[in-house]
N, C-alpha and C positions, 0 to 999 in steps of 0.2 A: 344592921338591916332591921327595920319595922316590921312587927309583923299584925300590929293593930286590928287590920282591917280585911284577916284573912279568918275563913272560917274553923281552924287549928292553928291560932295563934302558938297555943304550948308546944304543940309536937315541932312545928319546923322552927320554931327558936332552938328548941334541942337539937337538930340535926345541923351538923356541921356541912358547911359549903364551899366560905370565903378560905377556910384556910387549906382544901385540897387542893387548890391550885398553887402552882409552885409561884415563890417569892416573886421572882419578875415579873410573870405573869401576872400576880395580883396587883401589886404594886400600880401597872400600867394600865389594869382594867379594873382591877376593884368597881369602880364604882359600877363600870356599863352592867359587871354581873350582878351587883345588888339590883342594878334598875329594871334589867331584862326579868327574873327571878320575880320580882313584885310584881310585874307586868303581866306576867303570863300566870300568875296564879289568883290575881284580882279576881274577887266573886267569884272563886271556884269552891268545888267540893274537894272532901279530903284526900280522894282516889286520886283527881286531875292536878292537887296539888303536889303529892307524893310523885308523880308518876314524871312531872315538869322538874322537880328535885333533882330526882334519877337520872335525868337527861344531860343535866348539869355536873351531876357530881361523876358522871360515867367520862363529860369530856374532860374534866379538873382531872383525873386518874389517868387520859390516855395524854395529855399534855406532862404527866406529872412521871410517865413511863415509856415517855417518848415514842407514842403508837398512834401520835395524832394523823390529822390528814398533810400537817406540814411537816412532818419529820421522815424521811427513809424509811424506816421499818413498818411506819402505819400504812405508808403506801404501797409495799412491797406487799401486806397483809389483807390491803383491801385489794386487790388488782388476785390474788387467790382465793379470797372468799366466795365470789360464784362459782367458781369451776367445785372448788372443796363440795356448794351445795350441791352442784349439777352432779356429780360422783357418789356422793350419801343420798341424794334421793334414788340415782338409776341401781344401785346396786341395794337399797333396800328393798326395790322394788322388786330385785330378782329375790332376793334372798324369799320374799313372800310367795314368790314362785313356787319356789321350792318347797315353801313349809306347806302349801296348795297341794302337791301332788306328790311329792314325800310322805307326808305326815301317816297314815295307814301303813308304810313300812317298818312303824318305830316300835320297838317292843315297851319304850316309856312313855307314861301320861298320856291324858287324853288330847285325842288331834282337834277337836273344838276350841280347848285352850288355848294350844300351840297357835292355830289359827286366829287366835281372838286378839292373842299377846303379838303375834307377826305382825298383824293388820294397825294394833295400834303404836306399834312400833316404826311402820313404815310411813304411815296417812300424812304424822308431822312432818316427813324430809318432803313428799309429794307436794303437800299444800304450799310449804314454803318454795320448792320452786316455781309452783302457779304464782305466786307471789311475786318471786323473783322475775320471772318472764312478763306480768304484767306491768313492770315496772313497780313494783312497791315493795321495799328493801326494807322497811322498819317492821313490818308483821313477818315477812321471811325473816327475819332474824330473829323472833319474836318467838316462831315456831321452833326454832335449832332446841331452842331448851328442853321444852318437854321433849323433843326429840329424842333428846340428849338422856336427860332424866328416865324413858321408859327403858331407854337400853341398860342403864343402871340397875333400876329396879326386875328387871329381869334376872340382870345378872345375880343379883342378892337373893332373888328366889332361888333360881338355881343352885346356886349354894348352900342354899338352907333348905332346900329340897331337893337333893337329886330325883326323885323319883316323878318331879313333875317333866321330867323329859324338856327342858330348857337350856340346856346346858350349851347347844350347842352354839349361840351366841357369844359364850362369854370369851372364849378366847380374842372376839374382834373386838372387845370392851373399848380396848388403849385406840384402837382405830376411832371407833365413834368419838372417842372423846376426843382426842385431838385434832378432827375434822371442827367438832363443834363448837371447842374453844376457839381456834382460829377464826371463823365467822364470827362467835361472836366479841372480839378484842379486835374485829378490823374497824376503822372510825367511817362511819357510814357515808359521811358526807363526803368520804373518795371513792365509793365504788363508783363504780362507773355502771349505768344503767339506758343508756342510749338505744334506742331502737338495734342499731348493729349489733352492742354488746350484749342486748337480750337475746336474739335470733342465737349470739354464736355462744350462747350457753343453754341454751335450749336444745339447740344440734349436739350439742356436745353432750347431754343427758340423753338425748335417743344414740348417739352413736355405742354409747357406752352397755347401756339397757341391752340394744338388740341384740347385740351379736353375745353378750353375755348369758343370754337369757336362749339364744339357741347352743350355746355350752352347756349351761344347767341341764336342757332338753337331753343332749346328747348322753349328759351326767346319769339322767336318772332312766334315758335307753339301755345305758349299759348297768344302772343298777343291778345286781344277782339277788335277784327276790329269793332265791333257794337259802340264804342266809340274811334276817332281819335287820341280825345287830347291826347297828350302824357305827359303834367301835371296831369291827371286826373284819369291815369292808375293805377290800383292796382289787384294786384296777391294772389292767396290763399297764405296762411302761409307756407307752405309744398314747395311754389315755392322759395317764396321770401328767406326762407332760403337755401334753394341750391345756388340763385343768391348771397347771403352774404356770401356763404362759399366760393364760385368761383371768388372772390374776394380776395380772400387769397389764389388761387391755386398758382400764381406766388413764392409769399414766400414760400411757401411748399416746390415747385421746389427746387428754391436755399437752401431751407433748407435741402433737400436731398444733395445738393451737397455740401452745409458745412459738413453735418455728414459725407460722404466718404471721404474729404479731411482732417480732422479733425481725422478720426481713423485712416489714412495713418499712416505706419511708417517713420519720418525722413520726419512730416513735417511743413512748417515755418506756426508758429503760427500766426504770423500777415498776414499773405496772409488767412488763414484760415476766420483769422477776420473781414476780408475783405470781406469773401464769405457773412456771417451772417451778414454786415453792409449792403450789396444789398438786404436785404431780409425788412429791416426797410420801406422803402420807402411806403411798397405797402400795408400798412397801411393807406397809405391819397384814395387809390384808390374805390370808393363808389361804392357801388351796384347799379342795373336799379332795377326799374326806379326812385332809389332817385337822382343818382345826375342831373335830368331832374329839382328837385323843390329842391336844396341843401340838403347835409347831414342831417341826424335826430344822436342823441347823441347814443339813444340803437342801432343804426344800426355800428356805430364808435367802442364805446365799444365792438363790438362782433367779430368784424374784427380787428381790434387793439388785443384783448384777445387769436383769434387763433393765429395771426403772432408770437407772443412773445412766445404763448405757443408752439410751432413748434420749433421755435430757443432754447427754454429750453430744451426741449426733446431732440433735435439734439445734443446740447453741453454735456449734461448729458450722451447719449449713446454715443458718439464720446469719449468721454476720456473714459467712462468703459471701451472699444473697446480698446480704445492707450494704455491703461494701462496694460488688461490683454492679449495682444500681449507683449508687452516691460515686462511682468514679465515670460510670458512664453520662451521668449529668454534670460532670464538672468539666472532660473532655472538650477543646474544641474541635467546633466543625473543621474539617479540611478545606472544605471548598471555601468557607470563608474568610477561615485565615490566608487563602493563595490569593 
């Protein structure tokens, strides 16, 4: 590949290209990606050169790890990438709720903080589902990172300061991040972004928000202001199981929207699978106020128990559904056959 006539001739001769893509691969197309690559970075600057690289060498990686849009797993993973956002933005959104009208209960750090680090923790999953809803899937995914990233750096404070009162994110770390790695390793050019499929992940981020967000409500009615510590809290039995079931509201969601996509007629099963792979995540997501003093195991199992039992259900009715649709159009008429 020439790179004569590009404005960082050194740097992208040093960056490797041709050889991520796997052998066949190159072999067969070699040449289109050298031509497409020169193409697209002709009379550019260094940023639009790199950033057109990037593009390239991200799809050489998911062809080369079989997560492309032609291969099963890519499309399993894009067909869950919106729901995954629509669930990381609706519940980061509550989570800010709470850090809103919580924060004056906490006997750590200051609540301006809490608030400042909530807000910029949550702003990336919102924006990216504006994003996503208005159809533009490269900046929603764009956004997961820092998303991703501020949840990190949170956590790394927290730990290196108990005293700034952050702590209480870090147990849902593994959650953030495996929401956000899945969006971002799904291959973009199979999500599906249709009018329909924006409307029903949009729904499905309000469905998830409200009624979570009138839990929280309920959460911090029955708060016992008489005692601050927020480690030390505990709720009747009656409560805390509503909080452990609302924990599992998000899967539900998505499991509502596997079963409709699922009993469709004429439709792709692995985008299907996709929907039901978004729905696993929210299994790591811990009820209040356990993940304040980490996970308990009966609290895991019971949330763990509904998510799966949801998705059984859903798959179970979803094919009866596909099925006795697809045999009532294959049925003949009576009267036509006499």
């Amino acid at each position: 590949m020439t790179h004569s006539h590009l404005p960082t001739p050194g740097l992208l001769a040093r960056l490797p290209l041709d050889v991520l893509y796997p052998a066949a691969y190159r072999a067969a197309h070699g040449a289109e990606i050298t031509a497409v690559f020169a193409e697209a970075v002709e009379h550019t600057d260094r940023r639009t050169a790199l950033r057109e690289w990037s593009a390239l060498a991200a799809h050489a990686v998911r062809l080369r790890t079989k997560l492309s849009s032609r291969d099963p797993a890519g499309r399993i993973i894009a067909g869950a990438a919106p729901f995954l956002l629509a669930g990381g933005a609706a519940v980061s959104l509550v989570h800010l709720l709470l850090d809103l009208f919580l924060s004056d209960s906490w006997e750590l750090g200051s609540p301006a903080v809490r608030i400042a680090v909530g807000t910029a923790q949550t702003a990336p999953w919102v924006l990216a589902l504006l994003c996503a809803a208005l159809g533009r899937w490269a900046p929603a995914r764009a956004l997961v990172l820092p998303a991703v990233a501020a949840r990190i750096v949170g956590a790394v404070v927290a730990q290196a300061d108990p005293g700034a009162g952050l702590d209480r994110g870090t147990s849902l770390l593994v959650l953030w991040s495996v929401i956000g790695v899945l969006v971002l390793i799904a291959p973009p050019d199979a999500v599906d972004l249709t009018r329909q499929d924006r409307s029903r992940t949009t729904a499905a981020a309000l469905a998830i928000a409200l009624p979570m967000s009138g839990a929280a409500a309920l959460w911090l009615n029955a708060w016992p202001y008489d005692d601050s510590s927020y480690r030390n809290v505990s709720f009747a039995p009656s409560y805390q199981a509503l909080f452990d079931v609302a924990t599992a509201w998000p899967a539900f969601v998505i499991g509502l929207a596997y079963l409709g996509l699922l009993a469709a007629p004429g439709t792709d099963r692995l985008r299907a699978a996709g929907i039901a792979l978004a729905a696993l995540p929210w299994t790591l997501l811990v009820a209040p106020p356990q993940y304040g003093i980490g996970p308990a195991d009966v609290h895991n199992l019971y949330r763990t128990g509904i998510v799966l039992a949801v998705l059984a259900a859903a798959t179970t009715l979803g094919l009866l559904l596909r099925t006795r649709r697809h045999t009532g159009r294959t049925e003949p008429d009576p009267a036509s056959a006499a």
